[in-house]
DSSP file (Angstrom, degrees, kcal/mol; ACC not computed):
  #  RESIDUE AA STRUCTURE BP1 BP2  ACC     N-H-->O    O-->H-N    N-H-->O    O-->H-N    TCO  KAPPA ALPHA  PHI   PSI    X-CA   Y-CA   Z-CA
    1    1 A X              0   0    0      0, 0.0     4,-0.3     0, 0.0     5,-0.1   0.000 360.0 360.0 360.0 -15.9  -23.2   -5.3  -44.2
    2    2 A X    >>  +     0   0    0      1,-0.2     3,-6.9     2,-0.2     4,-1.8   0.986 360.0  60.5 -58.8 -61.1  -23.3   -7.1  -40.5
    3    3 A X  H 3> S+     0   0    0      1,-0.3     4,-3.1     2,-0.2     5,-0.3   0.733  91.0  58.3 -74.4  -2.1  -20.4   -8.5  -41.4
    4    4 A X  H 34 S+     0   0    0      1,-0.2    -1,-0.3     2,-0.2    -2,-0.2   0.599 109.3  45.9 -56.8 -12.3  -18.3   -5.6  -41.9
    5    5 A X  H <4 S+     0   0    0     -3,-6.9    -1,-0.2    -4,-0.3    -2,-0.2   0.727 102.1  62.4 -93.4 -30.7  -18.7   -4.5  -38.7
    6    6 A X  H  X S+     0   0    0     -4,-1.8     4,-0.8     2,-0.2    -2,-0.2   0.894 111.8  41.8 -40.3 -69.0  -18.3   -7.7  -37.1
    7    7 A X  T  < S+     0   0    0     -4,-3.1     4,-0.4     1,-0.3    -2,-0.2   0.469 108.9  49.2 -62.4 -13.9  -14.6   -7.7  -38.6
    8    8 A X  T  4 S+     0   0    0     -5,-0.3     4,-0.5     2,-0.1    -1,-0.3   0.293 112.2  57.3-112.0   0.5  -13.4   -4.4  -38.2
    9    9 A X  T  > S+     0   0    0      2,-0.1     4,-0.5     3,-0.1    -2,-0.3   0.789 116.3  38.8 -79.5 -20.6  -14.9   -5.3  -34.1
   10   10 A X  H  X S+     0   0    0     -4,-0.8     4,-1.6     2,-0.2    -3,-0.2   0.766 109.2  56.3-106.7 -21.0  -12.5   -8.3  -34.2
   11   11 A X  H  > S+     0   0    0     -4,-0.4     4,-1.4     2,-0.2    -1,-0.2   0.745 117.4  40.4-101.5 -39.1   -9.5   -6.4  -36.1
   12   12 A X  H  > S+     0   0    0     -4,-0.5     4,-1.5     2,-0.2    27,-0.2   0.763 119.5  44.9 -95.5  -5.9   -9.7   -3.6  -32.8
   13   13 A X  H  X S+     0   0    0     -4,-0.5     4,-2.5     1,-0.2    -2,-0.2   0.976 113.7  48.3 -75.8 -40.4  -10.2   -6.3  -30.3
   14   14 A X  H  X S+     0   0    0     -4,-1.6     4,-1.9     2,-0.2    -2,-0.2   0.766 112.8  46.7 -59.6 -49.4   -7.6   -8.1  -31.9
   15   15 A X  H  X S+     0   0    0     -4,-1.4     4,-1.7     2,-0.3     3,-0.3   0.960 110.4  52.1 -88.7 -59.6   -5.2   -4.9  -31.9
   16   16 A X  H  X S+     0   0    0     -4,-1.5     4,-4.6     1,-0.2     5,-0.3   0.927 104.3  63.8 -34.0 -54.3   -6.1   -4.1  -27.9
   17   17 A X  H  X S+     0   0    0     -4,-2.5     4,-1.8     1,-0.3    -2,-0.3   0.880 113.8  34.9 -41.9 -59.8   -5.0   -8.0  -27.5
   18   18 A X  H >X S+     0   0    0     -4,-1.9     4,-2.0    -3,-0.3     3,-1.4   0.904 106.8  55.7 -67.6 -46.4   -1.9   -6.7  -28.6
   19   19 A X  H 3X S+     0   0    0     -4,-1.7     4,-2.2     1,-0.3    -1,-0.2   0.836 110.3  55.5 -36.0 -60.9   -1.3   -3.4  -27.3
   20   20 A X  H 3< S+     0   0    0     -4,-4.6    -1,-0.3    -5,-0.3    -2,-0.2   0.892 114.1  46.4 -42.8 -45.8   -2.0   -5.4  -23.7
   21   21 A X  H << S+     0   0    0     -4,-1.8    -2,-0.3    -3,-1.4    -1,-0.2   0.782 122.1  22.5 -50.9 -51.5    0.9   -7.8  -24.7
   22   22 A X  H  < S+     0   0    0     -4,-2.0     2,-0.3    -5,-0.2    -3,-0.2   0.410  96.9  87.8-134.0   8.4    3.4   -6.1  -25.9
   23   23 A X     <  -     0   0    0     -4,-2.2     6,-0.0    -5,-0.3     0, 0.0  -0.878  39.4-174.1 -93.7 138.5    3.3   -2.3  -24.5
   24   24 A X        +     0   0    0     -2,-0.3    66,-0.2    66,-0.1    -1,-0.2   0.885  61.7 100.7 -90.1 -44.9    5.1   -1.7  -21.0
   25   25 A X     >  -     0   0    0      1,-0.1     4,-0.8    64,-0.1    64,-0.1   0.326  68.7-148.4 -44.9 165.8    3.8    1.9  -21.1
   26   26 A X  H  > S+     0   0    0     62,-0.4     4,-2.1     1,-0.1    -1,-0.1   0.835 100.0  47.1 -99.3 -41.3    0.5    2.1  -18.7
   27   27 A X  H  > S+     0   0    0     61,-0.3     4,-0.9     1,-0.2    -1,-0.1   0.645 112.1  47.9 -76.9  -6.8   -1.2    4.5  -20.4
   28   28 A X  H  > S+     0   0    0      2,-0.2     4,-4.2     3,-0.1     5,-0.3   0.920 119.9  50.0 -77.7 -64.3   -0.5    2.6  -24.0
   29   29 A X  H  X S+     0   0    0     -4,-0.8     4,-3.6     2,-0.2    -2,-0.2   0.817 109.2  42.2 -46.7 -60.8   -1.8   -0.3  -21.7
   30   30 A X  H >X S+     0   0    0     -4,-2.1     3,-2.7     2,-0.3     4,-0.8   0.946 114.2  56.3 -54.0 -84.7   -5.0    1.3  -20.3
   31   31 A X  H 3X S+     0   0    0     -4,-0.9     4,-2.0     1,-0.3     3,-0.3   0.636 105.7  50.6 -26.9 -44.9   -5.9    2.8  -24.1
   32   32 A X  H >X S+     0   0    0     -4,-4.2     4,-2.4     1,-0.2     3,-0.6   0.977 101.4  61.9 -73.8 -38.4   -5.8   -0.6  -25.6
   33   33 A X  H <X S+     0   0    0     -4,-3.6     4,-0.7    -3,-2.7    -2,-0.2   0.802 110.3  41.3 -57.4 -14.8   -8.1   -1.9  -22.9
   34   34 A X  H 3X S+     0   0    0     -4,-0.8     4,-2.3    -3,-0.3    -1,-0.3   0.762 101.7  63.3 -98.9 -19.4  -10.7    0.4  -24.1
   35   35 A X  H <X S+     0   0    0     -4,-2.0     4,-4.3    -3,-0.6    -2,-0.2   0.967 106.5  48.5 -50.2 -52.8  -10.0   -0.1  -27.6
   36   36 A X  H  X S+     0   0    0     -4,-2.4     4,-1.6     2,-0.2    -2,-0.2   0.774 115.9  46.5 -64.2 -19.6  -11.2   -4.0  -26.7
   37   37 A X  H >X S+     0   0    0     -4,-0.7     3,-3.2    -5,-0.4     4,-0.7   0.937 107.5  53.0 -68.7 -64.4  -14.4   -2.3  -24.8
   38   38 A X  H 3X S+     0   0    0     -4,-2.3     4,-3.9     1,-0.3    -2,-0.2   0.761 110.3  53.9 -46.0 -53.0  -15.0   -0.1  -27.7
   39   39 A X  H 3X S+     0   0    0     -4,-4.3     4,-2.7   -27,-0.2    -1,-0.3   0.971 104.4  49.1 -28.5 -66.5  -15.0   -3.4  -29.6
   40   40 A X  H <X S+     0   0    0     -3,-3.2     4,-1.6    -4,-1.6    -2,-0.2   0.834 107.5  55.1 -64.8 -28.9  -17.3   -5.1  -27.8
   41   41 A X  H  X S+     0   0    0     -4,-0.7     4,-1.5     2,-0.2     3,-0.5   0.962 108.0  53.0 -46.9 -61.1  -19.6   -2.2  -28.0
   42   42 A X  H >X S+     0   0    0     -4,-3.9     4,-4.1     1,-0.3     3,-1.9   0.922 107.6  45.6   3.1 -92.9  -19.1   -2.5  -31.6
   43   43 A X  H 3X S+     0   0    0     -4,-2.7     4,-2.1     1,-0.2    -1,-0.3   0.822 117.5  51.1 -58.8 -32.9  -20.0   -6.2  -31.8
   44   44 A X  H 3< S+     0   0    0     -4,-1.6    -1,-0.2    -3,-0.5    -2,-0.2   0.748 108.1  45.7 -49.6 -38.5  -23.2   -5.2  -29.5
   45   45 A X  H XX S+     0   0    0     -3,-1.9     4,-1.4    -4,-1.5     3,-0.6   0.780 114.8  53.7 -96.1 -39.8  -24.6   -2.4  -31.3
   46   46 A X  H >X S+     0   0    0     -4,-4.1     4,-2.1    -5,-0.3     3,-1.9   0.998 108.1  41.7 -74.9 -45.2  -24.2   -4.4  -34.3
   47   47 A X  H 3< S+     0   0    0     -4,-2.1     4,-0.5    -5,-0.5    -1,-0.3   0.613 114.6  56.3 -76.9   2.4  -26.1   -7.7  -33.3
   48   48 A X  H <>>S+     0   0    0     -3,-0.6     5,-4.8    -4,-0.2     4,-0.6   0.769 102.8  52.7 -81.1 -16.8  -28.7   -5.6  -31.8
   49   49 A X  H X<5S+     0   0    0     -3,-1.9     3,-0.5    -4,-1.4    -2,-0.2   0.886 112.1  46.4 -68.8 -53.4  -29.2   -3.7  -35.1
   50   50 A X  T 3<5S+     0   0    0     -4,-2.1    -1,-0.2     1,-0.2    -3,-0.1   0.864 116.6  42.9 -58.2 -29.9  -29.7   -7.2  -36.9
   51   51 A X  T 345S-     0   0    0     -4,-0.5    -1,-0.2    -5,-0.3    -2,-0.2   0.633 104.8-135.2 -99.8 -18.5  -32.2   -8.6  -34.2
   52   52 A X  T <<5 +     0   0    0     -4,-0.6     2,-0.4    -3,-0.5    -3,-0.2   0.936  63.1 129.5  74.7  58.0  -33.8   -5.1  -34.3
   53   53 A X      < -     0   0    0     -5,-4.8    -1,-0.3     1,-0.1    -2,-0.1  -0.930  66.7-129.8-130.7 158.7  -33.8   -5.4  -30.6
   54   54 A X  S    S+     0   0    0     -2,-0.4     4,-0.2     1,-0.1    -6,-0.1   0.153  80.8 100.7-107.0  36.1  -32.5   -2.8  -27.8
   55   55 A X  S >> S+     0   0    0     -7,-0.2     4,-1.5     2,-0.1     3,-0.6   0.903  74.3  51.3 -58.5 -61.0  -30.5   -5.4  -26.0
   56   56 A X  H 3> S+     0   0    0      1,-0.2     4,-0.8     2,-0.2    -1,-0.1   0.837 109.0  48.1 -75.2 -12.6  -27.2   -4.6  -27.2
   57   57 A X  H 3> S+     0   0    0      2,-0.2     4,-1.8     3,-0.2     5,-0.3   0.776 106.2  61.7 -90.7 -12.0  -27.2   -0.7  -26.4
   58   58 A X  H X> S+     0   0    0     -3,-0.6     4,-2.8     1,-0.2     3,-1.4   0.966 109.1  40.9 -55.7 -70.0  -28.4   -1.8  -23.1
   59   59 A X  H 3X S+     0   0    0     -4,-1.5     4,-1.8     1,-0.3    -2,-0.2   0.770 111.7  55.3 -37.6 -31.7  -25.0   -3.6  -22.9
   60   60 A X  H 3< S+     0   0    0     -4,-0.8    -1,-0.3    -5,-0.4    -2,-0.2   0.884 111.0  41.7 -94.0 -23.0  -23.0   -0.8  -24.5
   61   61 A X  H XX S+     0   0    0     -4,-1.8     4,-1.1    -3,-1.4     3,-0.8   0.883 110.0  59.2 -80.5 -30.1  -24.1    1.9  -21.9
   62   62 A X  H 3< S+     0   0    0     -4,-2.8     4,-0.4    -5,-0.3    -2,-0.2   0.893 109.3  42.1 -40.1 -44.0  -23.6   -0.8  -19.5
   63   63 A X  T 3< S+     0   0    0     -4,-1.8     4,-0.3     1,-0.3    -1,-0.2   0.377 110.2  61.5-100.2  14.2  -19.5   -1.0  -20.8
   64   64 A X  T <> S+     0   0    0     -3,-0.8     4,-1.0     3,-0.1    -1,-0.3   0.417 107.1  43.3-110.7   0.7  -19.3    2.7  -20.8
   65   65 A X  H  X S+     0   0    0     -4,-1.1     4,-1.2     2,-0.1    -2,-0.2   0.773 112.5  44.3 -90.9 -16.4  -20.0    2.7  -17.5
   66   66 A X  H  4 S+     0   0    0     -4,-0.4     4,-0.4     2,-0.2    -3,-0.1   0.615 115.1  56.2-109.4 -15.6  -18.0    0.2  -16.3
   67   67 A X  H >>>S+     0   0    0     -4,-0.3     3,-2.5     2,-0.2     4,-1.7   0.965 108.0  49.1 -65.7 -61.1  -15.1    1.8  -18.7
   68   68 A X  H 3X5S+     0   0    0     -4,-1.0     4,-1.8     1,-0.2     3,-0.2   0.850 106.8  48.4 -35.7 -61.3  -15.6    4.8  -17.1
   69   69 A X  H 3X5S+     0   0    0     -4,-1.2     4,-1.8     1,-0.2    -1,-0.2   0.626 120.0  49.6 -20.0 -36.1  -15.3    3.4  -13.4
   70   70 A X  H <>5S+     0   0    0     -3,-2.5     4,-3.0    -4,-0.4    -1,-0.2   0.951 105.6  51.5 -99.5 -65.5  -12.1    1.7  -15.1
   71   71 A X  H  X5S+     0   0    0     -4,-1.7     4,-0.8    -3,-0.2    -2,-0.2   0.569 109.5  44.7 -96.2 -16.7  -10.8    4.3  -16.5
   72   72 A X  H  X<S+     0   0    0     -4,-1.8     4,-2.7    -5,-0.5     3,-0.4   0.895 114.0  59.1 -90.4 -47.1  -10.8    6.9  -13.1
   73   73 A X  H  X S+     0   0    0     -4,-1.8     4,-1.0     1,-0.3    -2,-0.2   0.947 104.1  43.1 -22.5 -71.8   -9.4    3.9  -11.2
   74   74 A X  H  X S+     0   0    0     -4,-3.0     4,-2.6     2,-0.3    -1,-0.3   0.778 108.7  57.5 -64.9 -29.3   -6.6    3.3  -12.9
   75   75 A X  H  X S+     0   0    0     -4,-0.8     4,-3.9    -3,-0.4    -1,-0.2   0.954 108.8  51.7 -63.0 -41.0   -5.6    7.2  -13.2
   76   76 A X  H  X S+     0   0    0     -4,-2.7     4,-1.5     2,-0.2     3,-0.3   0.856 112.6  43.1 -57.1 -56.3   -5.7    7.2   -9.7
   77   77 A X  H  X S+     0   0    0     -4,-1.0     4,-1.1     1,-0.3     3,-0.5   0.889 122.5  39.3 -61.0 -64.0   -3.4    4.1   -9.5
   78   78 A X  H  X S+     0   0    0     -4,-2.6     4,-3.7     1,-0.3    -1,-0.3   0.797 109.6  55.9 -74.1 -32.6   -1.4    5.3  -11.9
   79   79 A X  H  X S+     0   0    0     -4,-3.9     4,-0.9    -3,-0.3    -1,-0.3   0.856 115.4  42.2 -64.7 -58.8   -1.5    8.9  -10.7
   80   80 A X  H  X S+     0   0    0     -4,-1.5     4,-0.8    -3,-0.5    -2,-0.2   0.553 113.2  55.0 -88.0   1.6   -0.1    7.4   -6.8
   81   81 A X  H  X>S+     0   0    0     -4,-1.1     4,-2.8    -3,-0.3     5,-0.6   0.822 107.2  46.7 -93.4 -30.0    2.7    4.9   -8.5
   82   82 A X  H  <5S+     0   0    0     -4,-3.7    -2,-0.2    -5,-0.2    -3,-0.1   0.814 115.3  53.6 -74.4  -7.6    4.4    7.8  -10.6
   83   83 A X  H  <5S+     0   0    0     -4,-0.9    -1,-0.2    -5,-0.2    -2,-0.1   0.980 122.3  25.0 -52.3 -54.2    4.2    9.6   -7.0
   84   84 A X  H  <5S+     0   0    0     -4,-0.8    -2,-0.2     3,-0.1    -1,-0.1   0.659 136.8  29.1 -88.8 -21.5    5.9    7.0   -5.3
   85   85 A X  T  <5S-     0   0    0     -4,-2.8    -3,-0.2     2,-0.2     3,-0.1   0.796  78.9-139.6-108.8 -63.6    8.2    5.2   -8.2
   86   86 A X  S   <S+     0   0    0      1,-0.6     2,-0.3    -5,-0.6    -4,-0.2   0.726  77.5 114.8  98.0  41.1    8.8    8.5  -10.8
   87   87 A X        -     0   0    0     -6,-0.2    -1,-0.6     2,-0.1    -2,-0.2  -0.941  56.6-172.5-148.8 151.9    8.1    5.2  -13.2
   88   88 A X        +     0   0    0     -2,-0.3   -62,-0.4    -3,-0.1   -61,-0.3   0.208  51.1 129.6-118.9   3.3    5.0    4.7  -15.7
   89   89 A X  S >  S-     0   0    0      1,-0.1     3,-1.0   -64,-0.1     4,-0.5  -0.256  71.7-129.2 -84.0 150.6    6.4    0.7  -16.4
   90   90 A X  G >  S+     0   0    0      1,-0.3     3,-2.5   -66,-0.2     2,-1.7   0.965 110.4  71.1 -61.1 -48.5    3.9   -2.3  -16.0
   91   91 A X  G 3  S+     0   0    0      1,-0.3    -1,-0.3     2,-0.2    -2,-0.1   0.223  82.9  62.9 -39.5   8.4    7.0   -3.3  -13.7
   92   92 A X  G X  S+     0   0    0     -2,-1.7     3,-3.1    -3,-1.0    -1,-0.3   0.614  90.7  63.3-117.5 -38.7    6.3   -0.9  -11.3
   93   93 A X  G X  S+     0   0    0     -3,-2.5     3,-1.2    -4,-0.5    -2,-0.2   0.541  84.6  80.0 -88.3   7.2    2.7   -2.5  -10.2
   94   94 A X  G >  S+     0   0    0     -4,-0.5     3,-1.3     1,-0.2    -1,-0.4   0.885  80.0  67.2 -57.0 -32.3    4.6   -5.8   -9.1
   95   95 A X  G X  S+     0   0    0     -3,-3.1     3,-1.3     1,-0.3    -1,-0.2   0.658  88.0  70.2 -71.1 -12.6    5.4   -3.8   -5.9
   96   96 A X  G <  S+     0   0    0     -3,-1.2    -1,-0.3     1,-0.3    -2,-0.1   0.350  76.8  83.9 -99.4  34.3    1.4   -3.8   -4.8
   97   97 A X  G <         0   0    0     -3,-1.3    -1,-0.3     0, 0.0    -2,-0.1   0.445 360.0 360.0 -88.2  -6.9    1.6   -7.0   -4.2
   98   98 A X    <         0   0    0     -3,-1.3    -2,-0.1    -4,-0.0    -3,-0.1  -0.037 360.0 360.0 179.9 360.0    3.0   -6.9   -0.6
């Protein structure tokens, strides 16, 4: 049963991979990066279930925290570029570079 869980974690990490790739939106952008946490939680929760250990949900509250943190950042970002641009494009965030 491991491994089913194993493969549908690699089939939404795999899907974030794209989402990152090939969406301009930011919010498409942002959502797949938390599909690939949500993954890794996945693969955590699972290989702590086999090892019958509470390592890996230590690690999964750990990347829901650091999603959260992630996830207020980035509104904010995103929240002062549609201020300044009136644009939501990954093309926009070249401009914080100088």
């Amino acid at each position: 049963m491991m491994h089913c869980y194993l493969y549908l974690s690699i089939i939404l990490f795999c899907l974030g991979i794209i989402g990152v790739i090939a969406r301009r939106n930011v919010f498409t952008v942002f959502m797949s990066v938390e599909l690939m946490l949500n993954a890794a939680n996945l693969a955590f929760i699972t290989f702590s279930r086999v090892h019958e250990s509470m390592d890996g949900h230590v690690l999964a509250m750990m990347v829901m925290a650091v999603a959260a943190a992630e996830a207020a950042l980035a509104l904010a970002v995103v929240i002062l570029l549609h201020k300044h641009k009136s644009k939501l494009d990954t093309n926009v965030f070249s401009l914080l570079k100088g």
